[in-house]
BATI-79467 format. One record per residue (C-alpha): x, y, z. Coordinates in nm, 3 decimals, padded with zeros to 5 digits. Layout:
BEGIN
atom X->X Y->Y Z->Z
...
This chain:
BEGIN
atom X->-04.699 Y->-16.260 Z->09.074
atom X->-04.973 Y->-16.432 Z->08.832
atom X->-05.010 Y->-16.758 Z->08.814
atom X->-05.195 Y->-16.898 Z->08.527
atom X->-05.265 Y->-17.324 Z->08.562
atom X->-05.276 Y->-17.449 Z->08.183
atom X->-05.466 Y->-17.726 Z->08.224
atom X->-05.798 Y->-17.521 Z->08.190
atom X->-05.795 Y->-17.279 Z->07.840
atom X->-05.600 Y->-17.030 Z->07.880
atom X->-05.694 Y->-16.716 Z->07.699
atom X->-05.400 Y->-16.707 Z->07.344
atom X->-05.199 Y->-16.368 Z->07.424
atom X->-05.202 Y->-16.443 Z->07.819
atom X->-04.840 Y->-16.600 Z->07.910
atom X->-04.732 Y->-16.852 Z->08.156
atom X->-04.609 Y->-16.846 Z->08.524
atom X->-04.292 Y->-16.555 Z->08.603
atom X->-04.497 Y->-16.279 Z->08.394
atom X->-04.683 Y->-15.933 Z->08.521
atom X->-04.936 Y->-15.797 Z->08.330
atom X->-05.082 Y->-15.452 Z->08.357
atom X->-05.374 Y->-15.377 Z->08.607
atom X->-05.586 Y->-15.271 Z->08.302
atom X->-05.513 Y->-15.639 Z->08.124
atom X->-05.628 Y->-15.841 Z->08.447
atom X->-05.898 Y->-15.616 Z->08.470
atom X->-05.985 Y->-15.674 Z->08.186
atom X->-05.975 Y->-16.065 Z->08.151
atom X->-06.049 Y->-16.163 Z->08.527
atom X->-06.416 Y->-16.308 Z->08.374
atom X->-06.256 Y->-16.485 Z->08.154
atom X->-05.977 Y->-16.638 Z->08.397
atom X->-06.283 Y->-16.696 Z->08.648
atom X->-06.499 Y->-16.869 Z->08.377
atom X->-06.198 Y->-17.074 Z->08.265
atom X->-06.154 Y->-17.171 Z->08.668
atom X->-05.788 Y->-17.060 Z->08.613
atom X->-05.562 Y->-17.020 Z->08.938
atom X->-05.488 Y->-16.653 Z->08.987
atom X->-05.296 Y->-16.559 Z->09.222
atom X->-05.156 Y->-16.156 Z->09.310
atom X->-04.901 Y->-16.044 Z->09.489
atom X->-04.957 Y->-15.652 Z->09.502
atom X->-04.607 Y->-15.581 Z->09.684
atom X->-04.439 Y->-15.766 Z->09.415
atom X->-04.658 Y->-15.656 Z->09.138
atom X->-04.458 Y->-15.531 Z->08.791
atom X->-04.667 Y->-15.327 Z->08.533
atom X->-04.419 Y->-15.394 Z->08.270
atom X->-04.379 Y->-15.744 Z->08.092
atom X->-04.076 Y->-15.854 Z->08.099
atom X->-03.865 Y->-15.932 Z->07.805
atom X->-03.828 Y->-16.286 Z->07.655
atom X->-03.508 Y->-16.181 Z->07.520
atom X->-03.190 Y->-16.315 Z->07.706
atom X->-02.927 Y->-16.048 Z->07.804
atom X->-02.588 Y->-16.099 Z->07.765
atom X->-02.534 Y->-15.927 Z->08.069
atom X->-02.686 Y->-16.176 Z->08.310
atom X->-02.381 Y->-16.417 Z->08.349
atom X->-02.185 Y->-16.081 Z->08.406
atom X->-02.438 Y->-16.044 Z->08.707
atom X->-02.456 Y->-16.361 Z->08.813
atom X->-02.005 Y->-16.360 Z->08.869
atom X->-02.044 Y->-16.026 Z->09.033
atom X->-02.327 Y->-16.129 Z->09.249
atom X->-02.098 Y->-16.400 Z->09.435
atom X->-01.866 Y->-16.166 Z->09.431
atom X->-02.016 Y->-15.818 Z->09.622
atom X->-02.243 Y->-15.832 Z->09.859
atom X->-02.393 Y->-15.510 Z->09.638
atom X->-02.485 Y->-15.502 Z->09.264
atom X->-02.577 Y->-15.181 Z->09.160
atom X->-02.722 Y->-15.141 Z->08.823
atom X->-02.782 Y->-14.847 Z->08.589
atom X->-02.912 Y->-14.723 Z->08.282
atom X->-03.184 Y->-14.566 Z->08.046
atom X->-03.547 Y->-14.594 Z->08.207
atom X->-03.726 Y->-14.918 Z->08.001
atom X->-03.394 Y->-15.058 Z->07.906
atom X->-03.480 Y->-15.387 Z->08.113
atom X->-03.302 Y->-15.339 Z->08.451
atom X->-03.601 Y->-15.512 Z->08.631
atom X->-03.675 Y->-15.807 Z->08.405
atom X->-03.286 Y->-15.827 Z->08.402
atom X->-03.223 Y->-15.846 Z->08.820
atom X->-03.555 Y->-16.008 Z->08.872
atom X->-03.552 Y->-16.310 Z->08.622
atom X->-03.149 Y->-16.344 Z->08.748
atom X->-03.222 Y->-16.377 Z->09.088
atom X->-03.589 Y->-16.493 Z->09.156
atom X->-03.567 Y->-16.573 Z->09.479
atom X->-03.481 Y->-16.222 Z->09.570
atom X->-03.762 Y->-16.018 Z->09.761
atom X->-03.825 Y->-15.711 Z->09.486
atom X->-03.909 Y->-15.353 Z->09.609
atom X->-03.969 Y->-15.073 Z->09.321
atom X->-03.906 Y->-14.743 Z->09.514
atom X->-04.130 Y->-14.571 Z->09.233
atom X->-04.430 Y->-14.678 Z->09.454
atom X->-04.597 Y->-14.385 Z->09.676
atom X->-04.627 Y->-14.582 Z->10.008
atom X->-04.330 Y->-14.810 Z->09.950
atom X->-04.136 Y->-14.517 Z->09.898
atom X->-04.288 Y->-14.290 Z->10.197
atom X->-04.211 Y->-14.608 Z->10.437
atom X->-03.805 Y->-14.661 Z->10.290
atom X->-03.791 Y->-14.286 Z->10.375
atom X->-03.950 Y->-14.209 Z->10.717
atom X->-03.884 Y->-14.524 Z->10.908
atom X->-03.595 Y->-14.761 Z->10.702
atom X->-03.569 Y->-14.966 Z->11.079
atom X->-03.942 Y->-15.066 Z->10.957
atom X->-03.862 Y->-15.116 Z->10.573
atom X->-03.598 Y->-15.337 Z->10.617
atom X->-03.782 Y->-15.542 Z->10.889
atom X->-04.041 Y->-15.610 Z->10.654
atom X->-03.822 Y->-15.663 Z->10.354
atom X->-03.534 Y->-15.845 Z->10.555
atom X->-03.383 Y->-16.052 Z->10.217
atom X->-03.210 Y->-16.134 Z->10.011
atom X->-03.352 Y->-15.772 Z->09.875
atom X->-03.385 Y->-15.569 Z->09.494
atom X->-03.454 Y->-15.227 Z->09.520
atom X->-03.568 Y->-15.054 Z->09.185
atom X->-03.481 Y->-14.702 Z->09.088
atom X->-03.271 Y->-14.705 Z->09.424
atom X->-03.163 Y->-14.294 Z->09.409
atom X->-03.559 Y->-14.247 Z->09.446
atom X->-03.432 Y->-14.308 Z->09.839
atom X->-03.087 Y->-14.241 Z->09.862
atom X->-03.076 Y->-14.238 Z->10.235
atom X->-03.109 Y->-14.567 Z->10.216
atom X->-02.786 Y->-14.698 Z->10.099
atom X->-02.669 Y->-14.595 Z->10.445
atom X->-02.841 Y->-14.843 Z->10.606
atom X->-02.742 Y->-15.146 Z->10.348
atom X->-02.357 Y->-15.031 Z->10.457
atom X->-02.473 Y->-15.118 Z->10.781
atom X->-02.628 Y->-15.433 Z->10.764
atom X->-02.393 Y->-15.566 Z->10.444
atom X->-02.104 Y->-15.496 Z->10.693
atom X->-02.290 Y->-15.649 Z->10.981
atom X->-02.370 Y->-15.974 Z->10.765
atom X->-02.151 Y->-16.058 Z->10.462
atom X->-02.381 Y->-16.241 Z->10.260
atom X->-02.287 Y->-16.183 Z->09.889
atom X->-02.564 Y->-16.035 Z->09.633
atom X->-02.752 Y->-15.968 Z->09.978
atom X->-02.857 Y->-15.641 Z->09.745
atom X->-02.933 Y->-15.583 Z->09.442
atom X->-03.023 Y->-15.200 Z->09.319
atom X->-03.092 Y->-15.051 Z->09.039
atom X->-03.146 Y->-14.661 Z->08.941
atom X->-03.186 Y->-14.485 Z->08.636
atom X->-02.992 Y->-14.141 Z->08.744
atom X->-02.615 Y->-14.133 Z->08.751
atom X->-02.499 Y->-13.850 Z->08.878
atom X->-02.761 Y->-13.905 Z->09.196
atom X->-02.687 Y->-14.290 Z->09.239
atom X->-02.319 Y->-14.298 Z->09.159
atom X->-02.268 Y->-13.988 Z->09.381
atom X->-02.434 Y->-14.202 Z->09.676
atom X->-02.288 Y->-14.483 Z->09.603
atom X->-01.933 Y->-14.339 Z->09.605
atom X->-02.004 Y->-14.233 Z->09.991
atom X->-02.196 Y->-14.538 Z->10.125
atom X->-02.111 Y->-14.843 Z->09.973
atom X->-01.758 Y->-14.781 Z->09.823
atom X->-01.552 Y->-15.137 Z->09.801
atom X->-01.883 Y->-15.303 Z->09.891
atom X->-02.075 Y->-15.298 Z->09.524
atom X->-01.991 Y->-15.400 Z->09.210
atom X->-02.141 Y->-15.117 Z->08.930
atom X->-02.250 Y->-15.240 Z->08.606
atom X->-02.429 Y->-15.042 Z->08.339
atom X->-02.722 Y->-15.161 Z->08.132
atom X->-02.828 Y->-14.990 Z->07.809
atom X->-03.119 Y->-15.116 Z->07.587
atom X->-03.091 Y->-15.464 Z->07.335
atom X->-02.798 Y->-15.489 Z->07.117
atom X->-02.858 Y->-15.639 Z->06.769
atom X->-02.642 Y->-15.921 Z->06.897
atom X->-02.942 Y->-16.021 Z->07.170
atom X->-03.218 Y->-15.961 Z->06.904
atom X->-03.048 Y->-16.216 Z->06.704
atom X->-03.226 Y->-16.445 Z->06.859
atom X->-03.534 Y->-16.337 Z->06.803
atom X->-03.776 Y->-16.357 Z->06.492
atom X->-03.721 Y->-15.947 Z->06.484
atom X->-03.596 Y->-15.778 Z->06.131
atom X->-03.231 Y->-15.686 Z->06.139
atom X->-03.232 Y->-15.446 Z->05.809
atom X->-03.007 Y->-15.167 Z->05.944
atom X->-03.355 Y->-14.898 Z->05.839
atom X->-03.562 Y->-15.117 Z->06.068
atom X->-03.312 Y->-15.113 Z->06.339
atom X->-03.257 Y->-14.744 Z->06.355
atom X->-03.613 Y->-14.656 Z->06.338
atom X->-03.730 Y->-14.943 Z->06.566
atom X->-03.450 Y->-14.879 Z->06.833
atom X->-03.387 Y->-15.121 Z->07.090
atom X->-03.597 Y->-15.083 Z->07.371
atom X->-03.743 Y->-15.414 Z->07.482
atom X->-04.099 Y->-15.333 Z->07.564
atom X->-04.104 Y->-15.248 Z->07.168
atom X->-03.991 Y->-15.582 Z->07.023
atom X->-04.163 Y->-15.741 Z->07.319
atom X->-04.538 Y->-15.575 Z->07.247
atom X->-04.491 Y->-15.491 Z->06.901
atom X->-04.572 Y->-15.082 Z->07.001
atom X->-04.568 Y->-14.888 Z->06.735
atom X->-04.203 Y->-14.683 Z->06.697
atom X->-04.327 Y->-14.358 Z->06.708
atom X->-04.569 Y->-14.372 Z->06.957
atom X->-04.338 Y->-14.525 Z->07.186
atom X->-04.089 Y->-14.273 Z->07.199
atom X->-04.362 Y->-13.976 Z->07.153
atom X->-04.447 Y->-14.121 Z->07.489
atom X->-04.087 Y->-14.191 Z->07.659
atom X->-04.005 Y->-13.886 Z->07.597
atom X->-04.301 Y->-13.704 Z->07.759
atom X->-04.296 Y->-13.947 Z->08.057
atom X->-03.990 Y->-14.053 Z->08.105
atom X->-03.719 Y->-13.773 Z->07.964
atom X->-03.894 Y->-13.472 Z->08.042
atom X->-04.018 Y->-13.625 Z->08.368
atom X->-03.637 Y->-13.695 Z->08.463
atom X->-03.501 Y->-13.358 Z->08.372
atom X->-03.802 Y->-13.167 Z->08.551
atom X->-03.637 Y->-13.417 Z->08.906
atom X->-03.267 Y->-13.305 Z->08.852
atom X->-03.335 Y->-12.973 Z->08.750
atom X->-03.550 Y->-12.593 Z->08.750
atom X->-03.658 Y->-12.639 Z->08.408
atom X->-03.832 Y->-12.259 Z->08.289
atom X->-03.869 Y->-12.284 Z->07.954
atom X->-03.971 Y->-12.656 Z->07.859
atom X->-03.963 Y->-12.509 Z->07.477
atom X->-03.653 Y->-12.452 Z->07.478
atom X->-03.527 Y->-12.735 Z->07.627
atom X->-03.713 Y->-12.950 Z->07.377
atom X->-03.566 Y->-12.700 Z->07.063
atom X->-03.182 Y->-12.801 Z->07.218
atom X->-03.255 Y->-13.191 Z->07.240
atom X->-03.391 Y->-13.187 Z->06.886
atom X->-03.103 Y->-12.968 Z->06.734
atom X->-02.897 Y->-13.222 Z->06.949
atom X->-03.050 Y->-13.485 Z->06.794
atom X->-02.948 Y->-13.319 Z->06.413
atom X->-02.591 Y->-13.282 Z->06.517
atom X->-02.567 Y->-13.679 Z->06.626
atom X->-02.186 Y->-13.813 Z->06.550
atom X->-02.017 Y->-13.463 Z->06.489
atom X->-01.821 Y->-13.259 Z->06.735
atom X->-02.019 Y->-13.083 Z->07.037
atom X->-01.985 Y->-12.672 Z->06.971
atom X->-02.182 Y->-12.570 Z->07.229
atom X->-02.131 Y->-12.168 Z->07.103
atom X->-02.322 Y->-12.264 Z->06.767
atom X->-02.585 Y->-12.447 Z->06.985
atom X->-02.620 Y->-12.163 Z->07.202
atom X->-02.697 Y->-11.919 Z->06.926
atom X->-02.912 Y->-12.177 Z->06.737
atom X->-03.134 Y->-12.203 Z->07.095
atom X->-03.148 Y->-11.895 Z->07.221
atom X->-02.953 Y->-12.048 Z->07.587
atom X->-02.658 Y->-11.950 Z->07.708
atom X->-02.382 Y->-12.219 Z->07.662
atom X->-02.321 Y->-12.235 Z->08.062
atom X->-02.695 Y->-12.332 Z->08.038
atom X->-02.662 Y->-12.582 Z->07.772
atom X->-02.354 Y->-12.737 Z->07.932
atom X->-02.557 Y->-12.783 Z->08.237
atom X->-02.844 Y->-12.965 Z->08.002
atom X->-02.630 Y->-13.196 Z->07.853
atom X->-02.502 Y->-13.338 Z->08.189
atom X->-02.844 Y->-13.420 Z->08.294
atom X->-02.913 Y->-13.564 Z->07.962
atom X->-02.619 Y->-13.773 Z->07.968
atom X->-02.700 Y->-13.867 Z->08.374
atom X->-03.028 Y->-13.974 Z->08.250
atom X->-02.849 Y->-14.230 Z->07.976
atom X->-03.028 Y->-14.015 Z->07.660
atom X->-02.685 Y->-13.897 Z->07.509
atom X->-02.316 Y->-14.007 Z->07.574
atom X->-02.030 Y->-13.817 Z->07.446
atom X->-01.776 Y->-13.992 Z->07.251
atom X->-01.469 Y->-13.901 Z->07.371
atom X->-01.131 Y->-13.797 Z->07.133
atom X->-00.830 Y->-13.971 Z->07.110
atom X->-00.545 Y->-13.694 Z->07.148
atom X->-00.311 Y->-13.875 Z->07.360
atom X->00.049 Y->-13.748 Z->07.278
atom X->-00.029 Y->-13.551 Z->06.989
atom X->-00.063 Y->-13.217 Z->07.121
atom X->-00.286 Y->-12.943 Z->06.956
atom X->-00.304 Y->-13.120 Z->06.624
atom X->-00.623 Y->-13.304 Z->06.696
atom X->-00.955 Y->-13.248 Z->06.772
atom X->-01.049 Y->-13.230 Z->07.161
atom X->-01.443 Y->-13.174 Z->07.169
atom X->-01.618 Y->-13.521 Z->07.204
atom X->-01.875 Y->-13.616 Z->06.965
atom X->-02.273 Y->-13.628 Z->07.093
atom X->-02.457 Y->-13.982 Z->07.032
atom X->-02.800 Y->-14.084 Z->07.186
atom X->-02.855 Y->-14.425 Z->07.348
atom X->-03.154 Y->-14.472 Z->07.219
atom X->-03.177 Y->-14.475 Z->06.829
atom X->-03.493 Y->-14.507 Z->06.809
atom X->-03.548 Y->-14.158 Z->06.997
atom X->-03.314 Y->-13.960 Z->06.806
atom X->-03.516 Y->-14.086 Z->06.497
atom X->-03.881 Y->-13.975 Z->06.651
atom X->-03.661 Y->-13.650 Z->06.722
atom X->-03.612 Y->-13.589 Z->06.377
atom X->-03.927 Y->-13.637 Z->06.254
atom X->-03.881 Y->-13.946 Z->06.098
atom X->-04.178 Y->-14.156 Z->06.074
atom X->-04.114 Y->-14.525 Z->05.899
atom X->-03.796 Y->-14.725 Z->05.814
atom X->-03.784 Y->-14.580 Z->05.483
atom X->-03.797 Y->-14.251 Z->05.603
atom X->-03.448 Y->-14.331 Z->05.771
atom X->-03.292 Y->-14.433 Z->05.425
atom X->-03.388 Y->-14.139 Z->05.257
atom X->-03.280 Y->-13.880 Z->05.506
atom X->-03.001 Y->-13.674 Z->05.506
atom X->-02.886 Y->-13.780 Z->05.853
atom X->-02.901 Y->-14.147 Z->05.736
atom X->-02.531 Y->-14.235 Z->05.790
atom X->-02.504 Y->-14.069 Z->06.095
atom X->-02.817 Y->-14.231 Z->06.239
atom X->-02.624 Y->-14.570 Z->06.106
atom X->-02.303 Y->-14.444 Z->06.304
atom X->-02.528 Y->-14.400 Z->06.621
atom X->-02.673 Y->-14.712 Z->06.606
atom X->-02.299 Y->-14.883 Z->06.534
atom X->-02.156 Y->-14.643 Z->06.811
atom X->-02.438 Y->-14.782 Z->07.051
atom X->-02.339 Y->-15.150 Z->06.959
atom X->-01.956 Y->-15.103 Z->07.052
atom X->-02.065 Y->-14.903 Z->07.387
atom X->-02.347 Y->-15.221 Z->07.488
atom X->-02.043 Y->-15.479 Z->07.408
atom X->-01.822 Y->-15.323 Z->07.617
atom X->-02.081 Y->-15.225 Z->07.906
atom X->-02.259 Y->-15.627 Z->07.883
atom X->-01.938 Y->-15.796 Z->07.985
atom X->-01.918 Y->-15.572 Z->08.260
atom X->-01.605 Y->-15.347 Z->08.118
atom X->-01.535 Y->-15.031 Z->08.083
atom X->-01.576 Y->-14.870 Z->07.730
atom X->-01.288 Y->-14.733 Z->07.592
atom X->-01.395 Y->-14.617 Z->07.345
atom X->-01.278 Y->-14.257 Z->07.161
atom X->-01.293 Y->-14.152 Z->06.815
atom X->-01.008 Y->-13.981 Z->06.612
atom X->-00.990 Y->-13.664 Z->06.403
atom X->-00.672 Y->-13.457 Z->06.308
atom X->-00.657 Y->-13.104 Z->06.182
atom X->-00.670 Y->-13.207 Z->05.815
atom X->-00.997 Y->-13.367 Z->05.862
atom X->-00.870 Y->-13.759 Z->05.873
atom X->-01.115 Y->-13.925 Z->06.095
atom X->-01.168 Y->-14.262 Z->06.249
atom X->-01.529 Y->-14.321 Z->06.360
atom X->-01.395 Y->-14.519 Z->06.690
atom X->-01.090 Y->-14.653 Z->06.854
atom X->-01.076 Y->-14.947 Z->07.069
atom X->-00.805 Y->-14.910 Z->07.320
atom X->-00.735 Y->-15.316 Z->07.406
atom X->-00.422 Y->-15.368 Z->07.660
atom X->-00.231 Y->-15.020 Z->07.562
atom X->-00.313 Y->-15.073 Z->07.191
atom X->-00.548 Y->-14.890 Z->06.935
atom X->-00.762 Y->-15.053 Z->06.725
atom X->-00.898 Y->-14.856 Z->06.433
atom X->-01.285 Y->-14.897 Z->06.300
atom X->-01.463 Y->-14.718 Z->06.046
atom X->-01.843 Y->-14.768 Z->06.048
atom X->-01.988 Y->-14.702 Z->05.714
atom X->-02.340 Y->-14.712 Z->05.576
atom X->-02.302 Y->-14.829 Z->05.233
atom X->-02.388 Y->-15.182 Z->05.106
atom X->-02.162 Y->-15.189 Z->04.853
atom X->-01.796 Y->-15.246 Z->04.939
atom X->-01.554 Y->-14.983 Z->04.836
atom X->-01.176 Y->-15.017 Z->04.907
atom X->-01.151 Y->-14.643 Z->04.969
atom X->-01.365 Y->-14.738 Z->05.304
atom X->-01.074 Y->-14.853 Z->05.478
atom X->-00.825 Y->-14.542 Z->05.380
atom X->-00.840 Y->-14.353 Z->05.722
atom X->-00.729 Y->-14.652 Z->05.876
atom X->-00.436 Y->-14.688 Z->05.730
atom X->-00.373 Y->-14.284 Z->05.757
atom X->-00.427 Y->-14.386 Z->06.163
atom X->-00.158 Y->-14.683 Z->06.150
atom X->00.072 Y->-14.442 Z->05.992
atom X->00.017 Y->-14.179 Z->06.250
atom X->-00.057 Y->-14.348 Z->06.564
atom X->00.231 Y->-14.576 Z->06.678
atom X->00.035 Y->-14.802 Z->06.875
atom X->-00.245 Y->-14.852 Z->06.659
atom X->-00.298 Y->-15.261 Z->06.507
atom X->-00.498 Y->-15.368 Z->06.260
atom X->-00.845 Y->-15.217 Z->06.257
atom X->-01.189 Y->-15.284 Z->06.105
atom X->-01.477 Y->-15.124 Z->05.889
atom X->-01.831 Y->-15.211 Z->06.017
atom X->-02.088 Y->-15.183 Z->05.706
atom X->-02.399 Y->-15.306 Z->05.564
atom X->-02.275 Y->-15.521 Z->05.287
atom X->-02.236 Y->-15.870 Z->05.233
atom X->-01.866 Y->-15.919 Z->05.139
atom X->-01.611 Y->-15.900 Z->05.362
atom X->-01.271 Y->-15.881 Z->05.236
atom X->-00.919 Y->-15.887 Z->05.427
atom X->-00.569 Y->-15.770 Z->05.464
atom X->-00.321 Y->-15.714 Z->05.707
atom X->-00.427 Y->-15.353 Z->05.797
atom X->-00.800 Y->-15.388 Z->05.833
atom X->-01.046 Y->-15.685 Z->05.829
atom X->-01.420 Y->-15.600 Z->05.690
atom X->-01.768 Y->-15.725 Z->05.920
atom X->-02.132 Y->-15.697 Z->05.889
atom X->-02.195 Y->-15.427 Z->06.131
atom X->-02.435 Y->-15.676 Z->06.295
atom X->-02.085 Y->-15.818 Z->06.426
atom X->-01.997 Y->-15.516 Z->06.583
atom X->-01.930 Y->-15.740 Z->06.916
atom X->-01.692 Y->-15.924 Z->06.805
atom X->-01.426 Y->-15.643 Z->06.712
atom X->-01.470 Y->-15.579 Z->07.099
atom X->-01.346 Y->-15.902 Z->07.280
């Protein structure tokens, strides 16, 4: 931890007391602090080399309730989506522990008797699945001691953590999911909210927090983070290839997953890219979408649709290189359904529910880009692109009310600035997306 006195003159872009700054950045102004006769203070086995995000996330009263709830909050999602700025800024008091560390790691792993006599708590453990052997020993002591939010993990893997979880602490954590901002959260920031900016800007917070350029960012997640991930969970043998699939994935955002076209398109064997697109999707890069075909037999379609969680990525994916760039591309209102998609899923996930969420096609084509399934009923919503409202926008809802007996009065999400009524469908700025979700 740094801790910066203000009564001497502090240096403009340094911030006050609860931040971590990179090794390189103290480094670099440690003269400076010294000359100003600043109060520095480290603490190397708490040390974060991330700033944290001055954003507020919805999802910290949802952690706070679960917390005095479960002795065990376990928290996933996308690397850089702000797990531990989330868990640590929630619950400061908490001794932190980020498994990614070499020696913090070796000692969790050869002697945990050790680790957790050092470390006794109330304890977070980042990227938790990095030692899974672990959560073995937090059954033990959480059912020796029933202190609530004794623990507080997070992990970035799903099929790894929730697998572990499942055997070791079933009934004693509560699981949430965290994905990156929502436009909701950035609303209260200074940031642009033009849809263009949005998709090309995506949502991670170290972005909007550090101003990093778009595509450099996620040029760089995706070498250090993505391929990094896949290369743990996997025997990747042709990295080429693997990069060919995610970008022809990222071309085919919002339509239905064929993986027999995608295998001929790559070159891979669909057994191969069905194996892919689990560890994609347990990494938090892609979520499927899944159909609505309850009841209806063989008249609808059953493959789920492909989305990434991270617009922002699928854009640097494509090629696309500015915000204008996004308006002009062919893929433009599917990169605006992505980004929508994203909002319904983060809504859902930040009050600590579960999303479903499907969408609907039948055989002749009719399509609804999501249903919301609230209390046994469907709600329709179409998420269109345009800023210019059309009545024609809300005609597959009304072709869903018809065919779907349990389906109420649904929504179109769009870009516009007039929202008109009726007793089938209501219209919203898709920066509302939210509220069709309570």
């Amino acid at each position: 931890m740094i801790f910066i006195d203000w009564r001497w003159r502090p240096f403009p872009r340094l911030k006050p007391l609860g931040y971590y700054f990179q090794a390189a950045t103290i480094t670099q102004f440690m003269p400076y602090l010294i000359s100003c006769k600043s109060k520095v203070l480290l603490d190397f086995f708490t040390f974060r080399g991330n700033f944290p995000s001055m954003i507020p996330r919805t999802m910290a009263r949802v952690l706070r309730r679960t917390a005095a709830e479960y002795p065990v909050v376990t928290i996933t999602g996308p690397r850089q989506a702000g797990k531990t700025t989330l868990v640590r800024s929630v619950f400061p008091k908490h001794q932190y522990c980020n498994l990614e560390n070499p020696e913090t790691r070796r000692l969790a792993s050869e002697d945990p008797k050790q680790f957790f006599a050092l470390n006794k708590g109330p304890l977070i453990l980042d990227e938790i699945q990095r030692v899974p052997e672990l959560l073995s020993w937090i059954q033990v002591r959480v059912d020796e001691n029933k202190s609530m939010g004794a623990y507080i993990l997070t992990g970035s893997h799903q099929l790894q953590l929730q697998e572990s979880v499942s055997q070791s602490l079933a009934g004693r954590t509560a699981l949430l999911r965290l994905l990156p901002l929502s436009i909701n959260e950035l609303k209260a920031t200074a940031n642009s909210l033009d849809k263009n900016e949005l998709i090309f800007t995506g949502f991670l917070p170290r972005i909007h927090d550090d101003g990093i350029e778009p595509s450099m960012a996620y040029g760089n997640y995706f070498r250090t983070y993505v391929e990094r991930d896949v290369r743990q969970l996997m025997e990747l043998r042709n990295q080429q290839l693997f990069e060919t699939f995610i970008r022809l994935l990222a071309g085919r955002i919002g339509q239905p997953l064929n993986l027999s076209h995608l295998s001929g398109d790559v070159g891979v064997s669909a057994t191969t890219l069905k194996h892919w697109l689990s560890i994609l999707e347990a990494s938090f890069v892609i979520f499927r979408l899944p159909p609505y075909y309850r009841n209806f037999g063989k008249r609808l379609v059953k493959s789920p649709k492909i989305y990434f969680t991270e617009p922002g990525l699928a854009c640097w994916l494509l090629g696309i290189e500015s915000p204008m760039e996004v308006a002009r591309d062919p893929l433009h209102g599917y990169l605006f359904e992505n980004m929508v998609v994203v909002e319904a899923l983060k809504a859902r996930l930040n009050a600590g529910n579960e999303p479903r969420l499907y969408f609907w096609q039948d055989s002749h084509r009719n399509e609804v880009d999501l249903v919301f399934e609230k209390q046994r009923k469907l709600i329709p919503i179409e998420i269109k692109s345009a800023m210019t409202w059309h009545s024609e926008m809300a005609a597959n809802l009304s072709k869903f009310q018809r065919a779907v007996a349990d389906a109420q009065a649904g929504y179109v999400l769009y870009a516009g600035d007039t929202f008109p009524e009726s007793q089938s469908f209501s219209a919203k700025s898709f920066r509302d997306t939210d509220t069709c979700l309570i």
